[in-house]
PQR file with spaces between the fields and no chain letter, atoms N, CA, C, O and H, PARSE charges and radii, in Angstrom:
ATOM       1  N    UNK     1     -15.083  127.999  156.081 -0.4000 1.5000
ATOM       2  CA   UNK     1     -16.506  128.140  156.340 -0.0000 2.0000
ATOM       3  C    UNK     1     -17.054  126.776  156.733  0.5500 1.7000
ATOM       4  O    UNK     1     -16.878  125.784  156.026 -0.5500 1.4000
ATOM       5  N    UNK     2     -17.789  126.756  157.992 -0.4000 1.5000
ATOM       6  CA   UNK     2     -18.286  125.476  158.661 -0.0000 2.0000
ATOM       7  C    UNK     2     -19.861  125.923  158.715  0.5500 1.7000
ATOM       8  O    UNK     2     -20.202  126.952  159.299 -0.5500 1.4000
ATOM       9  H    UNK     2     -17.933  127.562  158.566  0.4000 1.0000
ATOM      10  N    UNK     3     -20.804  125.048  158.046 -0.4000 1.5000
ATOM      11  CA   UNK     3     -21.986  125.028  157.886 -0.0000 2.0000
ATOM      12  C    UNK     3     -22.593  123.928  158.157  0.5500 1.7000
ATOM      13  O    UNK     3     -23.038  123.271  157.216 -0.5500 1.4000
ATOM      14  H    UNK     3     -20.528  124.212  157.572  0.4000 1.0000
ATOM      15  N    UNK     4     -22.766  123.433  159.607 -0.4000 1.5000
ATOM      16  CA   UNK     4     -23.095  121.900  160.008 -0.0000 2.0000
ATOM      17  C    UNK     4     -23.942  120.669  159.340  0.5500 1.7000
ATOM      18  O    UNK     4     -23.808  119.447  159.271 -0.5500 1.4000
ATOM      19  H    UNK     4     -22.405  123.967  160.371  0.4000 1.0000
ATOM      20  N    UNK     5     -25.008  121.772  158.825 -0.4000 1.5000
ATOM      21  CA   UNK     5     -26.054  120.681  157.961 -0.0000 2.0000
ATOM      22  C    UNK     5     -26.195  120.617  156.840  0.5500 1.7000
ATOM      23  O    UNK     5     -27.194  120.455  156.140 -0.5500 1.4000
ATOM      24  H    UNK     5     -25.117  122.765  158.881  0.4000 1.0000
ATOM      25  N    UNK     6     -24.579  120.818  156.510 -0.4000 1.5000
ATOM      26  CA   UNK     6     -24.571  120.557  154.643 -0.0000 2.0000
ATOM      27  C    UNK     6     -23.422  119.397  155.312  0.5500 1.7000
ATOM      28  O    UNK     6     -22.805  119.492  156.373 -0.5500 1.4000
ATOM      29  H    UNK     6     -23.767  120.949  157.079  0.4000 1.0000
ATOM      30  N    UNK     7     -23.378  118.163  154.175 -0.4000 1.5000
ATOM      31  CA   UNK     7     -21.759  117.990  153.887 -0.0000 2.0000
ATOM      32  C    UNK     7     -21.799  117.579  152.752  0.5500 1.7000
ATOM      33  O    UNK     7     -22.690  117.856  151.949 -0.5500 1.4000
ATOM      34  H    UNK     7     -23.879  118.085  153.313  0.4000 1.0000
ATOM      35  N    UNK     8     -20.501  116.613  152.463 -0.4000 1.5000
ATOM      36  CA   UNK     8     -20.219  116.790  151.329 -0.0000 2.0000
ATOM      37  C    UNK     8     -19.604  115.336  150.957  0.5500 1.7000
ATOM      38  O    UNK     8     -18.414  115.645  150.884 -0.5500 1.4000
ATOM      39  H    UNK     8     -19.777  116.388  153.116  0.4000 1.0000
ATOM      40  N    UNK     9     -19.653  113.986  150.683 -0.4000 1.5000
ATOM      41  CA   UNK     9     -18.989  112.815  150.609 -0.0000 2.0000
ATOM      42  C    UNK     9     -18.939  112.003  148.575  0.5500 1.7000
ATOM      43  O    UNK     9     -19.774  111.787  147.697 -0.5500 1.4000
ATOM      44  H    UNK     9     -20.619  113.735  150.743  0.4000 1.0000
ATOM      45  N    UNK    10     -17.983  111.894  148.681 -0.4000 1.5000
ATOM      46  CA   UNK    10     -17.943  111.422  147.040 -0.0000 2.0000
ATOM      47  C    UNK    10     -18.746  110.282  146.995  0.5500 1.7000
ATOM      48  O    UNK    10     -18.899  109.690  145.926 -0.5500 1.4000
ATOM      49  H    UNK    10     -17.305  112.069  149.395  0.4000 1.0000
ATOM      50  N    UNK    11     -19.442  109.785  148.345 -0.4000 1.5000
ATOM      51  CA   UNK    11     -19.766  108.421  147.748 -0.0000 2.0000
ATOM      52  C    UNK    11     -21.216  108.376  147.503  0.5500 1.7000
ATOM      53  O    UNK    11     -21.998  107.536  147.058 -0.5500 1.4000
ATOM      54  H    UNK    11     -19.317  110.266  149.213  0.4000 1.0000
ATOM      55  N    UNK    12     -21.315  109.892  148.069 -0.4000 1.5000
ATOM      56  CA   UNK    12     -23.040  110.505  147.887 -0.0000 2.0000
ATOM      57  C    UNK    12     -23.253  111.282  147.124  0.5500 1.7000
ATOM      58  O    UNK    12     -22.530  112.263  146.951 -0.5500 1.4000
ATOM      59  H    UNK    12     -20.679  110.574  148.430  0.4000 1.0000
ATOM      60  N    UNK    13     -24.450  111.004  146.385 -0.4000 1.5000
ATOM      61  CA   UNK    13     -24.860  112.097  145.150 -0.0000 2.0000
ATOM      62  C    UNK    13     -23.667  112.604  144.727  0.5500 1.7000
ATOM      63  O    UNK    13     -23.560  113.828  144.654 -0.5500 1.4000
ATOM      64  H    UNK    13     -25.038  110.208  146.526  0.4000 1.0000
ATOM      65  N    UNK    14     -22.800  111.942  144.449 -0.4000 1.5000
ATOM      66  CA   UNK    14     -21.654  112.249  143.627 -0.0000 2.0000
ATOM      67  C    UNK    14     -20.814  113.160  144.018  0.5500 1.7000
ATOM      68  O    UNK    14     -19.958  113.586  143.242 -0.5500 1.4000
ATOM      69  H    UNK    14     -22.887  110.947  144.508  0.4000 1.0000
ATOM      70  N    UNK    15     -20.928  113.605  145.292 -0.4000 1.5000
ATOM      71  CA   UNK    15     -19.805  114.525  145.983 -0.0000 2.0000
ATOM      72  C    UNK    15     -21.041  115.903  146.504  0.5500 1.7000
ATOM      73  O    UNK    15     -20.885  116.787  147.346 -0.5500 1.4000
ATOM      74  H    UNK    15     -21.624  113.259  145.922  0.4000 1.0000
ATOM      75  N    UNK    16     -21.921  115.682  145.843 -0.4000 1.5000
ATOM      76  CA   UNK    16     -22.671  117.329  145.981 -0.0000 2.0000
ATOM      77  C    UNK    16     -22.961  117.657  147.017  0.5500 1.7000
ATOM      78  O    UNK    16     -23.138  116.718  147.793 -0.5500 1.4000
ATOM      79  H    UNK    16     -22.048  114.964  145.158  0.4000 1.0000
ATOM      80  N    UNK    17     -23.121  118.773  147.474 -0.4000 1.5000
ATOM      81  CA   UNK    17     -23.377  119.198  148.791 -0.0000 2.0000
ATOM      82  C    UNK    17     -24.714  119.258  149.134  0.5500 1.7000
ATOM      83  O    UNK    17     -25.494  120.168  148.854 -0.5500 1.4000
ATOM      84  H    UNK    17     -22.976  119.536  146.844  0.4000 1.0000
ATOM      85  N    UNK    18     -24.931  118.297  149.722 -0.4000 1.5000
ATOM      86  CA   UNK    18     -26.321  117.942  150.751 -0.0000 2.0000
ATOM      87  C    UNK    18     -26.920  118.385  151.953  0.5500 1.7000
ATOM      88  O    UNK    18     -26.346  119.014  152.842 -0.5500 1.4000
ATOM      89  H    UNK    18     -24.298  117.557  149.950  0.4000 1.0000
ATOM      90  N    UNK    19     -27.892  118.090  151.940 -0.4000 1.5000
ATOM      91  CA   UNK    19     -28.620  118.467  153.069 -0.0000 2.0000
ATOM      92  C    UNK    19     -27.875  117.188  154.257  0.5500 1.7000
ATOM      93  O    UNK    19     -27.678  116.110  153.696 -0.5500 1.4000
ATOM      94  H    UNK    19     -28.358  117.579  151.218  0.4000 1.0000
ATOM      95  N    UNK    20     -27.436  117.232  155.908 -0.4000 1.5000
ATOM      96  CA   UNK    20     -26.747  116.064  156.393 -0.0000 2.0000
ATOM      97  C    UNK    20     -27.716  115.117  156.665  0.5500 1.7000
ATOM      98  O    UNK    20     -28.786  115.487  157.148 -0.5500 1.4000
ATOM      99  H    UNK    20     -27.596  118.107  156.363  0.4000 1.0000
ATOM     100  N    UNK    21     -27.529  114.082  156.455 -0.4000 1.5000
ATOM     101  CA   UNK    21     -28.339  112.780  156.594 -0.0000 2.0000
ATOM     102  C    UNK    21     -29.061  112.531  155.777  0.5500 1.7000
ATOM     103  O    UNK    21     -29.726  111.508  155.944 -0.5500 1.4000
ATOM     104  H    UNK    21     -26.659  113.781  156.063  0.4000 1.0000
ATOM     105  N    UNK    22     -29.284  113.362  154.472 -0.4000 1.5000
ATOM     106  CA   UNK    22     -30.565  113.587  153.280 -0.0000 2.0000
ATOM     107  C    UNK    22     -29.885  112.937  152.347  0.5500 1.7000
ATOM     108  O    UNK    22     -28.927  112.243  152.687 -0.5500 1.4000
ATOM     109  H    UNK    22     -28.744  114.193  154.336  0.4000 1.0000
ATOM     110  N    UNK    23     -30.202  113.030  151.220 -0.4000 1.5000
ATOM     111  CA   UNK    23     -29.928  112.909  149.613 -0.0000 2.0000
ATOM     112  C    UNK    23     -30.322  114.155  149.129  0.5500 1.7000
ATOM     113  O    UNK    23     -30.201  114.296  147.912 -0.5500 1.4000
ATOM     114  H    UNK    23     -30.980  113.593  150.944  0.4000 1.0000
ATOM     115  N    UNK    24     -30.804  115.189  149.829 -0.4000 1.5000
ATOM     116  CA   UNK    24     -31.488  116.412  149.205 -0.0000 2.0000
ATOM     117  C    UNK    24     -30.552  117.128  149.032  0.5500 1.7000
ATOM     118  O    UNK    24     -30.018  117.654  150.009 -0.5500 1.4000
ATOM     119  H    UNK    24     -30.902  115.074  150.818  0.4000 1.0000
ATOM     120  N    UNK    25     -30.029  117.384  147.588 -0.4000 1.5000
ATOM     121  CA   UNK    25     -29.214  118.080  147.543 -0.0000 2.0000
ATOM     122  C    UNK    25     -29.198  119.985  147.919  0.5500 1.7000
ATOM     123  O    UNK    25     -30.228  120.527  148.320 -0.5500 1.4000
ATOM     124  H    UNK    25     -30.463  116.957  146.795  0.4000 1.0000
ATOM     125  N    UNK    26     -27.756  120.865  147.684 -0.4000 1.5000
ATOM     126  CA   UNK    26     -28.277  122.348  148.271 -0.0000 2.0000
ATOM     127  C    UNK    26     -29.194  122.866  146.831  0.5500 1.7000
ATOM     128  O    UNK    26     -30.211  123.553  146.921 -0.5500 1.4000
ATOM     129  H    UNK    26     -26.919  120.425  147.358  0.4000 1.0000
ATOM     130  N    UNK    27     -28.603  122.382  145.508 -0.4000 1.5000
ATOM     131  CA   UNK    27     -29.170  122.702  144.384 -0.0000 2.0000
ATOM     132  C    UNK    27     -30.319  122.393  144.385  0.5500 1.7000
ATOM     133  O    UNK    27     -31.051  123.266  143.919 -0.5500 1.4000
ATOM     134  H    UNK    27     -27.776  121.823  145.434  0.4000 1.0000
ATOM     135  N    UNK    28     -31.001  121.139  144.854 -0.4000 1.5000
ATOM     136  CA   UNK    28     -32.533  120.866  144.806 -0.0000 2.0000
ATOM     137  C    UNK    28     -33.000  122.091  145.467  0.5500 1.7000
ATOM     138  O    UNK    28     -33.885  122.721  144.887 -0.5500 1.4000
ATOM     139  H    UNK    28     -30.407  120.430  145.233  0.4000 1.0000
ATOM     140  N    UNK    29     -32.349  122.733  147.093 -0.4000 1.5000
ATOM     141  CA   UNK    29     -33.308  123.522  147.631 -0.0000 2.0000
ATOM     142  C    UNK    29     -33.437  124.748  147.208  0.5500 1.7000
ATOM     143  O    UNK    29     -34.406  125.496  147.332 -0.5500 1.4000
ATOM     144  H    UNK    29     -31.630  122.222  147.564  0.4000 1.0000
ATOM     145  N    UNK    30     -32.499  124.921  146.740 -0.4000 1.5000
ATOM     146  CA   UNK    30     -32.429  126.259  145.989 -0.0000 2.0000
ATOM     147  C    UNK    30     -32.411  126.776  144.675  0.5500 1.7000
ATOM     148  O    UNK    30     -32.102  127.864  144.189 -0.5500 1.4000
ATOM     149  H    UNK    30     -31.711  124.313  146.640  0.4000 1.0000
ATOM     150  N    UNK    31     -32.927  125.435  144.122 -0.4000 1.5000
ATOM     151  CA   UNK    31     -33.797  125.387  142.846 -0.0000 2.0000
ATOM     152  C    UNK    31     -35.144  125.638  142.696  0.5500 1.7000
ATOM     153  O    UNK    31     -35.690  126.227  141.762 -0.5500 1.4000
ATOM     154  H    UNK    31     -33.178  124.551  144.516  0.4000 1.0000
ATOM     155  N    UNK    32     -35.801  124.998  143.991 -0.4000 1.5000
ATOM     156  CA   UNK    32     -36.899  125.235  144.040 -0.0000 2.0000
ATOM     157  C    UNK    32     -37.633  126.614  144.715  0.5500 1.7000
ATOM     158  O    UNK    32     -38.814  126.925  144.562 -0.5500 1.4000
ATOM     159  H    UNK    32     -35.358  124.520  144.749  0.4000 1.0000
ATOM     160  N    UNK    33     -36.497  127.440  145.595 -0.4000 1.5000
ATOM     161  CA   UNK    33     -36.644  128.168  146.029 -0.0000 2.0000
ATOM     162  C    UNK    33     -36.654  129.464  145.236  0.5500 1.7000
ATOM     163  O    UNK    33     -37.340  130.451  145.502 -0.5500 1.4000
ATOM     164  H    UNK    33     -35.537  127.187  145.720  0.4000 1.0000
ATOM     165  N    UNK    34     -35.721  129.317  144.128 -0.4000 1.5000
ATOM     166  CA   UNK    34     -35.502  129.985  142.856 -0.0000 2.0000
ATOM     167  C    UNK    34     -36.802  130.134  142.408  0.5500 1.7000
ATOM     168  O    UNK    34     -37.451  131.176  142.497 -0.5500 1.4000
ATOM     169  H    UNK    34     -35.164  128.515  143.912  0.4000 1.0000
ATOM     170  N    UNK    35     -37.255  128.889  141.835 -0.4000 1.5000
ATOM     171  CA   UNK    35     -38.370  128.843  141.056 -0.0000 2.0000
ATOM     172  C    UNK    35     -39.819  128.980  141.808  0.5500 1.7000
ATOM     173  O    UNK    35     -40.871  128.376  141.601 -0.5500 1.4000
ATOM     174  H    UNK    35     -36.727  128.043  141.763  0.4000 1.0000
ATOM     175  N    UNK    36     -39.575  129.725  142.501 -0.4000 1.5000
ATOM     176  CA   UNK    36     -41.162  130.545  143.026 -0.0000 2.0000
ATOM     177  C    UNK    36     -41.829  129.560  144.666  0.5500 1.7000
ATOM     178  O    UNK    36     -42.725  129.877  145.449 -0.5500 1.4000
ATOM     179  H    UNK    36     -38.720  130.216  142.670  0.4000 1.0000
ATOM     180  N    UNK    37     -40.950  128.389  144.646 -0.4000 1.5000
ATOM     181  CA   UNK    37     -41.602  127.972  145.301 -0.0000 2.0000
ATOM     182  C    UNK    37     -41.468  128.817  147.047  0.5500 1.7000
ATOM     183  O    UNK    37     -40.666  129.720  147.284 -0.5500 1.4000
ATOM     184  H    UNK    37     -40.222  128.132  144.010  0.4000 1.0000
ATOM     185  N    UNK    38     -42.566  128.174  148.180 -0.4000 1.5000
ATOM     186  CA   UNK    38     -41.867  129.104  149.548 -0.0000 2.0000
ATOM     187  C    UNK    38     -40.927  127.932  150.124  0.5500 1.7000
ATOM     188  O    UNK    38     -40.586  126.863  149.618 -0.5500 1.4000
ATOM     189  H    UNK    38     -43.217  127.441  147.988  0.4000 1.0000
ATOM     190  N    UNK    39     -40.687  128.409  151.130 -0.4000 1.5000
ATOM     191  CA   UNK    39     -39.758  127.613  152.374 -0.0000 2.0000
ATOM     192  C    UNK    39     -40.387  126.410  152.698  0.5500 1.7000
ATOM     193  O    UNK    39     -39.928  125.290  152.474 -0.5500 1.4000
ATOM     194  H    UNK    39     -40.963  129.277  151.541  0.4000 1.0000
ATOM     195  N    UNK    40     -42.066  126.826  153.540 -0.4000 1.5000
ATOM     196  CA   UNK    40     -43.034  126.042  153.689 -0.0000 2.0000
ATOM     197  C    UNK    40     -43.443  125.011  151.929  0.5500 1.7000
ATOM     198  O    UNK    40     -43.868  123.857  151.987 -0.5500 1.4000
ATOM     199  H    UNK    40     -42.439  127.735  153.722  0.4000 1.0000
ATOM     200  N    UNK    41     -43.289  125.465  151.073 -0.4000 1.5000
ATOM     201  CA   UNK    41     -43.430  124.104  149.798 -0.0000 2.0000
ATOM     202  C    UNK    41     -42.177  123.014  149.943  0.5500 1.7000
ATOM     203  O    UNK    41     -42.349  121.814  149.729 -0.5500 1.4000
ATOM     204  H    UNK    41     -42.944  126.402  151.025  0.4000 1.0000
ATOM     205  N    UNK    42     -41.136  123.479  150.259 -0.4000 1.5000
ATOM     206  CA   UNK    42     -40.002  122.742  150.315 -0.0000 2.0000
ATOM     207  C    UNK    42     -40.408  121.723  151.585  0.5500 1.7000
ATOM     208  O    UNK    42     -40.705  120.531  151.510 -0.5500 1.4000
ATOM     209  H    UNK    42     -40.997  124.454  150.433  0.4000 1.0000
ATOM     210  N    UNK    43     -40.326  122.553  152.745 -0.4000 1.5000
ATOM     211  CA   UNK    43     -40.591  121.361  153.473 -0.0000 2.0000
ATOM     212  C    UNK    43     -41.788  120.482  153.900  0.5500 1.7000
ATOM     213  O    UNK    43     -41.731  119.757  154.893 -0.5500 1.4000
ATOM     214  H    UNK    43     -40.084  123.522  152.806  0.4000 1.0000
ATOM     215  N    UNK    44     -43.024  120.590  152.993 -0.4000 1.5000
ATOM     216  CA   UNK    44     -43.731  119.767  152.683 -0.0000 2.0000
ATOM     217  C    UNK    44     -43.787  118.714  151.748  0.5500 1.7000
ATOM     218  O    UNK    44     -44.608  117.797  151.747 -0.5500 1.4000
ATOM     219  H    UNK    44     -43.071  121.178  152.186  0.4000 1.0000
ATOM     220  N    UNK    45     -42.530  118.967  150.663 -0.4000 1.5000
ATOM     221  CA   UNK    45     -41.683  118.174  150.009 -0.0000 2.0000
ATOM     222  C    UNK    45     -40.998  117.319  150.307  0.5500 1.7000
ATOM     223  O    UNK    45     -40.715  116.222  149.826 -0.5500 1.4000
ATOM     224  H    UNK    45     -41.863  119.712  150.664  0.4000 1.0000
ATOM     225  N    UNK    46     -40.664  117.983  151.330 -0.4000 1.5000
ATOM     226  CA   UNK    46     -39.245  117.258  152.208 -0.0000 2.0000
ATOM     227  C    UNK    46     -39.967  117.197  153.904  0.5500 1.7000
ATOM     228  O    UNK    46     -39.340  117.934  154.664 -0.5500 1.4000
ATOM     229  H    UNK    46     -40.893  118.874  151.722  0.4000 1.0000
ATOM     230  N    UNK    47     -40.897  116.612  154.434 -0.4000 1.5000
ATOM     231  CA   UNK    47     -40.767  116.424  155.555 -0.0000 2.0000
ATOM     232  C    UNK    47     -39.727  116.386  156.777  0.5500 1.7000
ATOM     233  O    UNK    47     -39.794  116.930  157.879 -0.5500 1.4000
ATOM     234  H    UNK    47     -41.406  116.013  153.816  0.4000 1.0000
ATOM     235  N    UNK    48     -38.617  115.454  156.141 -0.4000 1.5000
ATOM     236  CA   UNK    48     -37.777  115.216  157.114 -0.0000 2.0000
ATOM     237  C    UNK    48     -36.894  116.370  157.260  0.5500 1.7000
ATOM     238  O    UNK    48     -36.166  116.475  158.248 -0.5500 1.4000
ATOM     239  H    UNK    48     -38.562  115.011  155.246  0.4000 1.0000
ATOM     240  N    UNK    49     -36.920  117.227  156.343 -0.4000 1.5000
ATOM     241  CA   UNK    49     -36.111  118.503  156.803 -0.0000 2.0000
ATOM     242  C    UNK    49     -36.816  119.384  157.777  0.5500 1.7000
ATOM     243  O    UNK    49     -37.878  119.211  158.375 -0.5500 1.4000
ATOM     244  H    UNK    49     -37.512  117.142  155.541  0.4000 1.0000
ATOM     245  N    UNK    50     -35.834  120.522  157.790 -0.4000 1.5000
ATOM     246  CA   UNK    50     -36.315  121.512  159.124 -0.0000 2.0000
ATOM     247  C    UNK    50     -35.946  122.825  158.514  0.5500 1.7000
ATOM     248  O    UNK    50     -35.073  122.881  157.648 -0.5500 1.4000
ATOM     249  H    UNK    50     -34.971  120.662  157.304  0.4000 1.0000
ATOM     250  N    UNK    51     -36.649  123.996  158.985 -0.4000 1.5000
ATOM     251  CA   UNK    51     -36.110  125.143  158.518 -0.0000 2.0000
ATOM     252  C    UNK    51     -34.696  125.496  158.477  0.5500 1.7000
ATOM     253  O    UNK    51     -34.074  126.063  157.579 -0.5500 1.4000
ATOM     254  H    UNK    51     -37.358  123.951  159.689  0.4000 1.0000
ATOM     255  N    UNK    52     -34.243  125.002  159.762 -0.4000 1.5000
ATOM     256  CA   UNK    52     -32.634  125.179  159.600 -0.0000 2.0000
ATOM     257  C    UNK    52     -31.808  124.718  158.779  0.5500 1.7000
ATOM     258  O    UNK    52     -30.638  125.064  158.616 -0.5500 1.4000
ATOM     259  H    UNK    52     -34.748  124.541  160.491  0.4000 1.0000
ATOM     260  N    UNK    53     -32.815  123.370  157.869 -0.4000 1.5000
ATOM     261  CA   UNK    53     -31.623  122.987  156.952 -0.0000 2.0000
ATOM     262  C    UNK    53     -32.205  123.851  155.350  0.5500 1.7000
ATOM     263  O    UNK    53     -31.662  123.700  154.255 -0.5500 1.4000
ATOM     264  H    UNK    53     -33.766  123.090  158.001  0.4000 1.0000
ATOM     265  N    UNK    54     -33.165  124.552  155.574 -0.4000 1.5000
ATOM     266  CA   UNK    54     -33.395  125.397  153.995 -0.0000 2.0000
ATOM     267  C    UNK    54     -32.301  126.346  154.447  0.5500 1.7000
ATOM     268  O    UNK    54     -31.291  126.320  153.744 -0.5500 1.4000
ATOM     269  H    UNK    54     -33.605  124.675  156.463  0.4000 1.0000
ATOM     270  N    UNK    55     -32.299  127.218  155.530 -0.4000 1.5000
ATOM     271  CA   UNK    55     -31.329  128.535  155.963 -0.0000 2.0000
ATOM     272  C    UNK    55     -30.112  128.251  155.467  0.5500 1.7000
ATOM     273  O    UNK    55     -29.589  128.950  154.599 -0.5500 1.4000
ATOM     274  H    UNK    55     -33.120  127.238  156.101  0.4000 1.0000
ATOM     275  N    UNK    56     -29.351  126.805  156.167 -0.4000 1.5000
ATOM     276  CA   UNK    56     -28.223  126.280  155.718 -0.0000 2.0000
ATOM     277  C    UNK    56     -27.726  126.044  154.344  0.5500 1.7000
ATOM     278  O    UNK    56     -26.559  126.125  153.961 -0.5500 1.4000
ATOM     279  H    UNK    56     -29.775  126.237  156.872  0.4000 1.0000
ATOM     280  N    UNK    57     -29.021  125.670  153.501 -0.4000 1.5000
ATOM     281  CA   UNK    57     -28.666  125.609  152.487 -0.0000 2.0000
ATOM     282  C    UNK    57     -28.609  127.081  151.720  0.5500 1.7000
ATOM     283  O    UNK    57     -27.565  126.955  151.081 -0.5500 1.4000
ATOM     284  H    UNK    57     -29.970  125.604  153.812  0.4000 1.0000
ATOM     285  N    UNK    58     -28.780  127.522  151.617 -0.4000 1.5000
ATOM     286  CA   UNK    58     -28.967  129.182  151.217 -0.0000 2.0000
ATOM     287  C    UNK    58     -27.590  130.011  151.663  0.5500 1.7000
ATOM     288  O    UNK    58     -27.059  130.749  150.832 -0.5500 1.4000
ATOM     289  H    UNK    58     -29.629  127.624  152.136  0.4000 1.0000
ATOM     290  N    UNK    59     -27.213  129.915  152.564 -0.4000 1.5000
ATOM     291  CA   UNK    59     -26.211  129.876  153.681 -0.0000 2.0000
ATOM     292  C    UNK    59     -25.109  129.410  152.527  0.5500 1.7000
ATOM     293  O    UNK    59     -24.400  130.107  151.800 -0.5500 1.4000
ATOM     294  H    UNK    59     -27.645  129.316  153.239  0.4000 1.0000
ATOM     295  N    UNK    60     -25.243  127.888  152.642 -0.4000 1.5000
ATOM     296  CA   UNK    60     -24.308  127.333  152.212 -0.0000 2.0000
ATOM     297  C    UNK    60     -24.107  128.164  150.268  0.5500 1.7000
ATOM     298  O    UNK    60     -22.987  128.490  149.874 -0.5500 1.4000
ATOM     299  H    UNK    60     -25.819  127.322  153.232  0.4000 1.0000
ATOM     300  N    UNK    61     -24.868  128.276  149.726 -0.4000 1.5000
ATOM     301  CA   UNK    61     -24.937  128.350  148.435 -0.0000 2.0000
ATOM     302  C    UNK    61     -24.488  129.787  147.827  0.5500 1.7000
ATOM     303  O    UNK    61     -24.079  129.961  146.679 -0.5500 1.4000
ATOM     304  H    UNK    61     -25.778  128.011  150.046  0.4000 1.0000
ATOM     305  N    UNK    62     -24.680  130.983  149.032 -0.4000 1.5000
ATOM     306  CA   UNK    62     -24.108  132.281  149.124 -0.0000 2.0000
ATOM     307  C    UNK    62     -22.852  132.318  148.973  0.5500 1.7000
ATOM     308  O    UNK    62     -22.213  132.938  148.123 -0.5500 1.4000
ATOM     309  H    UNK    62     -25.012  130.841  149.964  0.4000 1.0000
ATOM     310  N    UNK    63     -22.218  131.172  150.397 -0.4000 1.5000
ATOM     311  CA   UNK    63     -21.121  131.116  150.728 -0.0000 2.0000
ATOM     312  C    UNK    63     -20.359  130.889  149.027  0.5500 1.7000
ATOM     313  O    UNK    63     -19.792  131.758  148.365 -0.5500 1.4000
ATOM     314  H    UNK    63     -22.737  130.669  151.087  0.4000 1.0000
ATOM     315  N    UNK    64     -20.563  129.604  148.702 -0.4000 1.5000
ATOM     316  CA   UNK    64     -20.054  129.319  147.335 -0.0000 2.0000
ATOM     317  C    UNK    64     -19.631  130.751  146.055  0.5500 1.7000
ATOM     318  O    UNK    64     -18.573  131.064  145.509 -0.5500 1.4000
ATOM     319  H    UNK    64     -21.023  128.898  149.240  0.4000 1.0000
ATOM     320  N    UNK    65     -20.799  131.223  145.994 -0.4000 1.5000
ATOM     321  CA   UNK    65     -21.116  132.483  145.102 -0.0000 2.0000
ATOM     322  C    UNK    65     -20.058  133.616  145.444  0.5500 1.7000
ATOM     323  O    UNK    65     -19.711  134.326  144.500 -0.5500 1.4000
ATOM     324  H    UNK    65     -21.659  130.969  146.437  0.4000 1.0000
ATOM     325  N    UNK    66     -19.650  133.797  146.371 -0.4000 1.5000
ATOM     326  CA   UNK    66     -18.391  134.544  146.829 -0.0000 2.0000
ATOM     327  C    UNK    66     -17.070  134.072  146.322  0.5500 1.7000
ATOM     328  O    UNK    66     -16.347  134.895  145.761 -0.5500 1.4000
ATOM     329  H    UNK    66     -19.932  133.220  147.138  0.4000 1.0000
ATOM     330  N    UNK    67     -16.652  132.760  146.465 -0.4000 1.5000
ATOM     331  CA   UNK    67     -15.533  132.190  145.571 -0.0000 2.0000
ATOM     332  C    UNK    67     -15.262  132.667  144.408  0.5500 1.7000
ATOM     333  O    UNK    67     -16.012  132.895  143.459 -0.5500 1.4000
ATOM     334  H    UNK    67     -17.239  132.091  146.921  0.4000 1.0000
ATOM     335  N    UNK    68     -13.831  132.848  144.561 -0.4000 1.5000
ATOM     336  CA   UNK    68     -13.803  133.377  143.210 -0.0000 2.0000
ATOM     337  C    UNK    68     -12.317  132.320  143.016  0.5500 1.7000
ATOM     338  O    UNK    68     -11.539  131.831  143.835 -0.5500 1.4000
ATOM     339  H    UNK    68     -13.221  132.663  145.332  0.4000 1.0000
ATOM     340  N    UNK    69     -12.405  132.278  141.552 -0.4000 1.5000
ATOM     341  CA   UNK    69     -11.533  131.110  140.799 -0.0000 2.0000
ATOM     342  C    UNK    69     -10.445  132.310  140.185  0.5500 1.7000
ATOM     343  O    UNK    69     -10.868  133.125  139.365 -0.5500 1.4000
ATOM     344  H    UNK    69     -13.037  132.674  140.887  0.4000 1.0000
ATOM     345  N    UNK    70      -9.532  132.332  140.482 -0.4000 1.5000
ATOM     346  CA   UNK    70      -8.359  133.079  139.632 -0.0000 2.0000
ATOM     347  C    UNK    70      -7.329  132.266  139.077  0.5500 1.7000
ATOM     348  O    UNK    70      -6.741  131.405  139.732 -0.5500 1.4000
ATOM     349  H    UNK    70      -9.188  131.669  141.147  0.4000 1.0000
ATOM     350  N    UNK    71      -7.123  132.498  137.996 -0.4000 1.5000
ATOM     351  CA   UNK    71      -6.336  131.696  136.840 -0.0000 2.0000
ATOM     352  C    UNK    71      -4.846  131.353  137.059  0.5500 1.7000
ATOM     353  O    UNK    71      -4.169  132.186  136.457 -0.5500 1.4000
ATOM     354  H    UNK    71      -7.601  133.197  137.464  0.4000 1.0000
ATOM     355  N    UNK    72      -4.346  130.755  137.474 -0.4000 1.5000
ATOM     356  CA   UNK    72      -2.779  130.809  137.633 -0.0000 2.0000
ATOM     357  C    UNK    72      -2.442  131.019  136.277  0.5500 1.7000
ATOM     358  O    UNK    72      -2.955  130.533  135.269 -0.5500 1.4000
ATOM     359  H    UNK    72      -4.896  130.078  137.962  0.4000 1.0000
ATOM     360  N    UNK    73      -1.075  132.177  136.454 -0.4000 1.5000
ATOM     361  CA   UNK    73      -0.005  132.283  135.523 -0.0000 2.0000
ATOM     362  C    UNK    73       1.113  131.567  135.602  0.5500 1.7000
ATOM     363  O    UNK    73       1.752  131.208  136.592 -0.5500 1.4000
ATOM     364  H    UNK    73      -0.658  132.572  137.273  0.4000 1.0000
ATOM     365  N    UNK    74       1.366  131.316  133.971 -0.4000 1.5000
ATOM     366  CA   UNK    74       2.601  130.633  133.773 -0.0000 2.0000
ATOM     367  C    UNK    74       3.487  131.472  134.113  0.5500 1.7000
ATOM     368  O    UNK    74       3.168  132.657  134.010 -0.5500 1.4000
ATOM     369  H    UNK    74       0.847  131.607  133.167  0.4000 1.0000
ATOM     370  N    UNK    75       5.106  131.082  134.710 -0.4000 1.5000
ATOM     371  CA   UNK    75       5.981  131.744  135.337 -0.0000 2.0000
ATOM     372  C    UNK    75       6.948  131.913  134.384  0.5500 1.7000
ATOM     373  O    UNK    75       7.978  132.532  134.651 -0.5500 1.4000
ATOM     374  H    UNK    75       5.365  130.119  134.794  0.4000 1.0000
């Protein structure tokens, strides 16, 4: 899965997946998006973002939620 305006670098916000060129992390946007706020509050928050990077992040955060972790067995 390739989602252009997230990435992801250990040397930023600790690896978390960001908004690209931001510090805004996907959890900030979709924390706040959680918590009642709209699209339009976010990016009056965040000026320098764009709608495409709330979509992306949402996008991106779905994507995650589908993963699924299965346990390796001992052989």
């Amino acid at each position: 899965m390739t989602i252009d305006r997230i990435e992801l670098d250990p040397e930023i916000m600790g690896g978390r997946p960001r908004i690209r060129g931001t510090r805004v992390t996907v959890s900030v946007v979709v924390g706040l998006l959680g918590a009642g706020h709209s699209v339009a509050d976010v990016l009056d928050a965040y000026p320098y973002l764009a709608r495409e990077d709330v979509d992306a992040a949402l996008q991106y955060a779905a994507w995650r939620l589908e993963e699924r972790e299965v346990p390796l067995r001992a052989a």
